[in-house]
C-alpha positions as CSV (number, residue, x, y, z in Angstrom):
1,X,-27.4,26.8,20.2
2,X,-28.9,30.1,20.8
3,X,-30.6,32.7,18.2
4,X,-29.7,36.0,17.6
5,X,-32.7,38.0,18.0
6,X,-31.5,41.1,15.5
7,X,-34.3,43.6,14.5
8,X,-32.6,45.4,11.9
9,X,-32.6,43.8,8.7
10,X,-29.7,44.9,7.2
11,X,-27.4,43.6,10.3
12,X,-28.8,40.6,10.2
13,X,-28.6,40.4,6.6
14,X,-25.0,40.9,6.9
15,X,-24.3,38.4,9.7
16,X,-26.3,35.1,8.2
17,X,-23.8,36.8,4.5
18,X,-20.8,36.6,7.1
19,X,-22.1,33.0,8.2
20,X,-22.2,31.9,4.6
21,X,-18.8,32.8,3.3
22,X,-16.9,31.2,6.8
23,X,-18.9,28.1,5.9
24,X,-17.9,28.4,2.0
25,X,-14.3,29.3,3.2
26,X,-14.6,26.0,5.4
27,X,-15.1,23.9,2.8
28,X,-12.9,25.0,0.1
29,X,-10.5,24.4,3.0
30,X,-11.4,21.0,3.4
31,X,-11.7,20.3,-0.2
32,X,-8.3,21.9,-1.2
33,X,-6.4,19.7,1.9
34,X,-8.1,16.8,0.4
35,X,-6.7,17.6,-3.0
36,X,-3.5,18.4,-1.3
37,X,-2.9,15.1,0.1
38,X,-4.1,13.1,-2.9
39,X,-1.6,15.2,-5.1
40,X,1.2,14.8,-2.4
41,X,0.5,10.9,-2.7
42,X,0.8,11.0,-6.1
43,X,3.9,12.6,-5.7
44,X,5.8,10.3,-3.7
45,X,4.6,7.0,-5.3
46,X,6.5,9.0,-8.5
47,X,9.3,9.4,-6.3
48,X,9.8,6.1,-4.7
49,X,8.3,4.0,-7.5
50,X,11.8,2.9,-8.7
51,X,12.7,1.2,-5.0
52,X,9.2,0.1,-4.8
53,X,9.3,-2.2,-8.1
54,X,12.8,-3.1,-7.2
55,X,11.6,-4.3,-3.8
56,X,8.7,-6.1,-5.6
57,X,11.2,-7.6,-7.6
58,X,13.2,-8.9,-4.9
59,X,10.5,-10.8,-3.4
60,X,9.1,-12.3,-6.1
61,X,12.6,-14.1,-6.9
62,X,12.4,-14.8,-3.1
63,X,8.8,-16.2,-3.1
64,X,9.7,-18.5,-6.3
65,X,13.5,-19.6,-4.5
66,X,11.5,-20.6,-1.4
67,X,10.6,-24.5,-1.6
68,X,7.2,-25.4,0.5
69,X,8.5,-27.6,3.8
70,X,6.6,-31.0,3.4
């Protein structure tokens, strides 16, 4: 990684300013896809709860019906 050798304080002022608020911007990013997907989950295990207890249903009448082979 190489340093920026900037005399004038005000430039370089602004460019570590500039550094700060793409890392800031970085993260929220992160964070807010992270949200996202959560949220998205949540969304579709609304959505598909019905098939999924009826599923889970299903099998457990299966599992119980099923006799052990001795």
């Amino acid at each position: 990684m190489s340093f920026l050798k900037i005399k004038d304080p005000k430039k370089r002022d602004l460019i570590f300013e500039e550094f700060l608020k793409t890392k800031k911007n970085i993260q929220d990013r992160f964070i807010t896809e992270r949200l996202g997907d959560i949220s998205a989950q949540r969304e579709l295990s609304k959505f598909f709860k019905p098939v999924t207890d009826t599923q889970k249903d299903i099998k457990d009448s299966l599992v119980k019906g099923i006799k052990p082979i001795t």
